[in-house]
N, C-alpha and C positions, 0 to 999 in steps of 0.2 A: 504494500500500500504506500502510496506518494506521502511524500509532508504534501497537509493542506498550507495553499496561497493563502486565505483569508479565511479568518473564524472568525463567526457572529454570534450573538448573543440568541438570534431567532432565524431560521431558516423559512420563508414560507416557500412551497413548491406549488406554482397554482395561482393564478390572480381572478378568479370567480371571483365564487364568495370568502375564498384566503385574504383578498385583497383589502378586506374591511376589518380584517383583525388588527391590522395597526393604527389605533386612535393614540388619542395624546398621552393617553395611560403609559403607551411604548416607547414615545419619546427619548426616553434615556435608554433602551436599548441600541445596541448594531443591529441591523434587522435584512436579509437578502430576501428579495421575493424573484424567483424565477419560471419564466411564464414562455414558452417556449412558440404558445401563439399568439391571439389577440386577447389584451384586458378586458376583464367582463367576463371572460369562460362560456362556455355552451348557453348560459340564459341569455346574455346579454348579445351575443354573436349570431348562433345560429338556431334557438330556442324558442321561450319563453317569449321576449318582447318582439325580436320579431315576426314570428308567427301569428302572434295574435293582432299584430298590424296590418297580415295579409287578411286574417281573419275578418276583421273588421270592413276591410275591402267588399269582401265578399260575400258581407252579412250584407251589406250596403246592394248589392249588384242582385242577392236572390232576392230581398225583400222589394225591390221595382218588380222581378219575373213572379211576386206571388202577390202583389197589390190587386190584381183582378177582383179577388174574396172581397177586398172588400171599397169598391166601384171605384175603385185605381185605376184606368188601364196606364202601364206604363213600363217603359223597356228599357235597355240599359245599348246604348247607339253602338256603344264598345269599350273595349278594355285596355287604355296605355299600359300596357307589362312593363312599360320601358319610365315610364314616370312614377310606377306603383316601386319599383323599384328603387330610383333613384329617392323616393319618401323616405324609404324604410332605412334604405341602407347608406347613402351618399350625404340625405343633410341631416341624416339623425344618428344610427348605429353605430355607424364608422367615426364619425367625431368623437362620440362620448369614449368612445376604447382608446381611440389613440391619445384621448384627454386626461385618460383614466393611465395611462401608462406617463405621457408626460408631464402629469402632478410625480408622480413617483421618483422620476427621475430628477424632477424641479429642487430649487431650491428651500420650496416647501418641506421637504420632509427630505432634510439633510445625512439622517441615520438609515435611510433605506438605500438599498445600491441594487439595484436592477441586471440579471441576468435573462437574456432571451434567446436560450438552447435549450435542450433537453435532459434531462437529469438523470442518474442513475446514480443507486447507491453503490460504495467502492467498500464500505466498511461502515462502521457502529457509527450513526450521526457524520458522517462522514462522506460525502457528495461530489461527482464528478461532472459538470456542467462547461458543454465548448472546451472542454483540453484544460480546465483551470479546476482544482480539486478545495474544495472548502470543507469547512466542516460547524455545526453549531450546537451551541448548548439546549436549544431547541427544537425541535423540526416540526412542521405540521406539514402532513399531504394533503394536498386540497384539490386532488388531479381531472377528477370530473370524472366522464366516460365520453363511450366512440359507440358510433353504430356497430350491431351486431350484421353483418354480410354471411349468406349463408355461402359454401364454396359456389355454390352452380351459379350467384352470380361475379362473385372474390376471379375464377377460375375461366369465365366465359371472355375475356378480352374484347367484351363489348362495354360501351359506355352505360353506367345506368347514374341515376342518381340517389343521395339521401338526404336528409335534413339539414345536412350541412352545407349542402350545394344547390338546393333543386328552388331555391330561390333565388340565386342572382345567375342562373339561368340568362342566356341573353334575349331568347324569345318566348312566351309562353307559348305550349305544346297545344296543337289542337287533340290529340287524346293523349291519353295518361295510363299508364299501369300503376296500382299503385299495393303493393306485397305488404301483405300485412294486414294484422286485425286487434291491435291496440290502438291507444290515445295517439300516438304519433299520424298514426295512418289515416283515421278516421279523421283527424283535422285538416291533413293534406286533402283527403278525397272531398271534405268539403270546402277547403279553399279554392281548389282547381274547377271544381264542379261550377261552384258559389259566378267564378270567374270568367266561364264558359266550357272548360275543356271538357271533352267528353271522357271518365272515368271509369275504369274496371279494375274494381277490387278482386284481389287474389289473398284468399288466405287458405291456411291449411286446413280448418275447423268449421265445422259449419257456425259456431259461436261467437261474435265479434265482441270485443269487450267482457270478455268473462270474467271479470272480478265484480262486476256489478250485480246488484242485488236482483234475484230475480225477475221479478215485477217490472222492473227498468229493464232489464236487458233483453224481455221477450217485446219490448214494446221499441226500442231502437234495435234490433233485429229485426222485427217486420217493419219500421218506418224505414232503415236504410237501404232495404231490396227496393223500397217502392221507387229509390230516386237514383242508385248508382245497380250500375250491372254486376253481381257478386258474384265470383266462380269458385267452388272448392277445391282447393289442390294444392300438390305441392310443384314450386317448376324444376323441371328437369334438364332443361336446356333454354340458353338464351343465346338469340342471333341478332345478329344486323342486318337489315333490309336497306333496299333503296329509300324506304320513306323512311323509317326507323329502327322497333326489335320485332322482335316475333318469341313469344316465348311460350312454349311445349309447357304442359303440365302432365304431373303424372298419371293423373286419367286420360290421356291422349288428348283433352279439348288443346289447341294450338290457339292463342290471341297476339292479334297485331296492335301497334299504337307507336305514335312519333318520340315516344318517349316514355322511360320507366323509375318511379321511385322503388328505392328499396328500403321500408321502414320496421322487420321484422324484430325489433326491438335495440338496447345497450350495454353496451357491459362496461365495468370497472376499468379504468386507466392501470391499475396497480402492478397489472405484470408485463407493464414497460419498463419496470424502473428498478430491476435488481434486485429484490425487497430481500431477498433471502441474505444476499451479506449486509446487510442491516440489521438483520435478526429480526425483519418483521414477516410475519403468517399472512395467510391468506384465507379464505375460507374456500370450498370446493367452488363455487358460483362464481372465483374471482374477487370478491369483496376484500379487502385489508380488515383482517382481526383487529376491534377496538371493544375495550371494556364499558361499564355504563357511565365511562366520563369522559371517551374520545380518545384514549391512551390504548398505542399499537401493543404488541407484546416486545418491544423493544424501549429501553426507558430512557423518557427523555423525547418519545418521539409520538406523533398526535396523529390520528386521519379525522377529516368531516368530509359530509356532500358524498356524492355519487359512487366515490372510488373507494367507500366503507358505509354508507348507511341503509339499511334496508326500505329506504323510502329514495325515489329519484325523482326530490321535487325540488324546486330551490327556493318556497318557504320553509324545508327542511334545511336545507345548505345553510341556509341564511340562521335560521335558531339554532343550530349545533353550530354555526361561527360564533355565535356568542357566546354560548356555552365555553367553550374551548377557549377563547381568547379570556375570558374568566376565569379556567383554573390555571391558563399559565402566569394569571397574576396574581393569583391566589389558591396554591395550592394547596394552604390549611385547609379551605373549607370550598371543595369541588362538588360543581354543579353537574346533574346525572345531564345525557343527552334529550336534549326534550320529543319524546316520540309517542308520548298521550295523544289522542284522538285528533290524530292525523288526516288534515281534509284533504280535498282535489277535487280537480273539474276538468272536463274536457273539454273545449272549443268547437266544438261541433256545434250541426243546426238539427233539431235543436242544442242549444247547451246540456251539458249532466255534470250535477255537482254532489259529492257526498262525503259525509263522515261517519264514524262511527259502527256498529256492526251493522250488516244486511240480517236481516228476518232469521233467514239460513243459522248463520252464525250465533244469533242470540240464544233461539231457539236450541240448539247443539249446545248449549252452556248453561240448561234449564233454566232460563230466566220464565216466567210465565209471563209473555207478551202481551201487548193489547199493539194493533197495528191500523193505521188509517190510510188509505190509499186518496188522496184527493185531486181533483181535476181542476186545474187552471181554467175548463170550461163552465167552471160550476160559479165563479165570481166576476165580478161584473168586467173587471179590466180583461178578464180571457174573451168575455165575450167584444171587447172591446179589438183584441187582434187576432178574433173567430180561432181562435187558438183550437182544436180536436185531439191534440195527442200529448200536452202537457200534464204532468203529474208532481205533488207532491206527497212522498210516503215517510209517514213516520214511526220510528219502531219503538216502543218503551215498558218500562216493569210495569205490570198494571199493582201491583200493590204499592210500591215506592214512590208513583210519580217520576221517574228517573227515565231521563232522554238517552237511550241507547244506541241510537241510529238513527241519519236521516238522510233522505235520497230523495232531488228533485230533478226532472227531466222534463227540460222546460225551454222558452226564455230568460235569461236572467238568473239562470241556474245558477252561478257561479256568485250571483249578490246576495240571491234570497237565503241560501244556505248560512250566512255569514250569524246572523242571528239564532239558528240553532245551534251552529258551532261556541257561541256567546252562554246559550243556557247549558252546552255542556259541559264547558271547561269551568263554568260558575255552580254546576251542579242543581239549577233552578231545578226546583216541583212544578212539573206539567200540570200538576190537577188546578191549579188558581193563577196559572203563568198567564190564560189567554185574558182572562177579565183585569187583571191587575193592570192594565195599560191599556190605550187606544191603539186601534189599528187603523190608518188611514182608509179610509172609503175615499172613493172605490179604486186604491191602490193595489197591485198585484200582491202586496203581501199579507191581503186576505185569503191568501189560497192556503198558507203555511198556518193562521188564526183558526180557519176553517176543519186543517187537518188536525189541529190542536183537541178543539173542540169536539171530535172525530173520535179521540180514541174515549175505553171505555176502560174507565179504572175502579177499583173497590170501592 
């Protein structure tokens, strides 16, 4: 092992959500942060913020093609790809990371020294980054993750795309393949859709979104056949055509399109990076072993986010940076990872947002349930955006009054839920939750009041 060039006081590897660990608290440490691509990490790059800016686009572009319902008529003349883009990524995206990088380097935070290569551990706390070997009294991994490529498309020497690239894309594709049947997929098949391209889902299972609670998943399983063409299989072979690919499935059906994402899921960044002469573990999935305070099994050294947490969200990323940057200033008294009643939502049209256990789950853990299923058509604002396939369902103890679970599949999913998620991290009693407050008439979040009222308790 080399003498390390420079030893710091704090290592970060990672400028996601690594990158907010250094507040003025750090000040008086040496501190390297090494970031081998763009500031920001996968939320701020090619994620989170901008996906749901395409999103946004395209909520915009289907709601003109479904104003008909209600004595709309109204069309969308066309779609600049080439200004949707330059929005997302040219006067927004791209500044804030290279901004986010050159506060770093600034003379603002004099104690931090920026590397921008790749990192591999050489030895214990001890790092080899661009041919120069450091070493610190701290480490944190904060690596993120990378698309999972299955070989048959890694191995086909055809161009495809995935979430890292299939948006600054130079033209948008008039069809689309799009692999897969998670949150990643289903948001591309409704941006593209949303946007005009014609879409053909491929996934392996006849089930799209299987973690969702049943009630919601039989009800966007049959809404999303009604709008994208769904084929089951797995591909077998991908080519190139004069117009685009053409890709074999293992039941023989063959499909063509100008272009293909490939969004079959992520995995952990962590075994890029030597872990093993570090003396850090891994778990079999790839995850970097961390205890319930964010400490590898190497000491001295921390993972959060993607590349060790069993959640791949970046309001997780983001509460385990805070976590973590608190017990390296305080490692009397260590904060666990915070991974209690873990929400999420998908971007899709509709929206689907939830937390807490699905029916399934509660049920399986004998709580005796009381469960309400309510329709966004049943209150006045649904009838207001003739809504027909919007639900909110709520799972709860029927003796305790205690919010268990909630699941909305809707518009606005992803706001309406925020208030359930409020009663359960506060632990409110459902049985006097809905009368103790106003609900705004005739605001959408009578549909959540509604299903309150809904369930049937002792």
């Amino acid at each position: 092992m080399s003498q390390a060039t420079a030893h710091y006081d704090l290592i970060i590897i990672g400028a996601g959500s690594g990158n907010s660990i250094p507040s003025p608290e750090f000040d008086g440490l040496s501190i390297a942060i090494i970031e081998k691509g763009k500031f920001g990490g996968t939320c701020m790059n090619v994620g989170c913020i901008p996906t749901k800016m395409y999103v946004y686009a395209a909520d915009v572009a289907l709601a003109a093609r479904e104003a008909s319902a209600l004595g709309v008529d109204a069309q969308v003349n066309s779609v600049r790809w080439e200004a949707i883009v330059d929005r997302v990524f040219t006067q927004r995206i791209d500044k804030i990371a290279a901004g986010g990088e050159a506060y770093r380097r600034g003379e603002e935070t004099p104690n931090i020294t920026v590397y921008d290569q790749h990192a591999r551990f050489i030895g214990p706390k001890t790092i080899e980054v661009g041919g120069q070997t450091i070493a610190g009294g701290q480490i944190v991994i904060a690596t993120g993750s990378r698309p999972i490529i299955p070989e048959v498309y890694a191995n086909s020497g055809v161009k495809f795309y995935t979430n890292e690239d299939i948006m600054r894309t130079p033209t948008q594709p008039r069809s689309l393949i799009v692999v897969g049947g998670g949150f990643i997929a289903m948001e591309f098949a409704h941006v593209f859709d949303g946007l005009g391209t014609q879409v053909t889902i491929v996934n392996r299972s006849e089930k799209l979104l299987r973690f969702l609670d049943q009630d919601l998943a039989e009800r966007f399983n049959h809404d999303v056949r009604q709008r994208f063409d769904v084929r089951i299989g797995s591909g077998t072979q991908l080519e190139e055509t004069p117009d685009g690919v053409r890709l074999t499935l293992d039941t023989g059906e063959v499909i063509e399109a100008e272009a293909i994402l490939v969004a079959t899921g992520r995995q952990p960044n962590g075994d890029q990076m030597n872990l093993a002469a570090g003396g850090i573990g891994m778990h079999e999935d790839g995850r970097i072993k961390v205890d319930e305070f964010g400490r590898t099994e190497a000491q001295g050294v921390w993972a959060l986010g993607d590349v060790s947490s069993p959640y791949m969200l970046k309001h997780v990323a983001n509460a385990e940076t805070r976590a973590v940057a608190h017990n390296l200033l305080h490692p009397e008294s260590l904060q666990p990872m915070p991974h209690d009643l873990v929400p999420s939502a998908v971007f899709t049209h509709p929206q689907i947002a939830t937390v807490g256990m699905t029916e399934q789950e509660a049920r399986g853990q004998g709580f005796d349930v009381t469960v309400k299923v309510q329709n966004y058509g049943d209150v006045a604002y649904g009838w207001a955006m003739e809504d027909s396939t919007g639900v909110c369902k709520l799972v709860a103890d029927r003796a305790t009054g205690r919010l268990l679970g909630a699941h909305y599949y809707g518009p606005q999913a992803s706001t309406l839920i925020q208030q359930m998620i409020t009663v359960m991290a506060y632990d409110i009693d459902l049985r006097d939750f809905a009368r103790r407050q106003y609900w705004i008439h005739p605001a959408l979040p009578e549909v959540t009041e509604n299903a309150v009222l809904g369930l049937d308790f002792d």
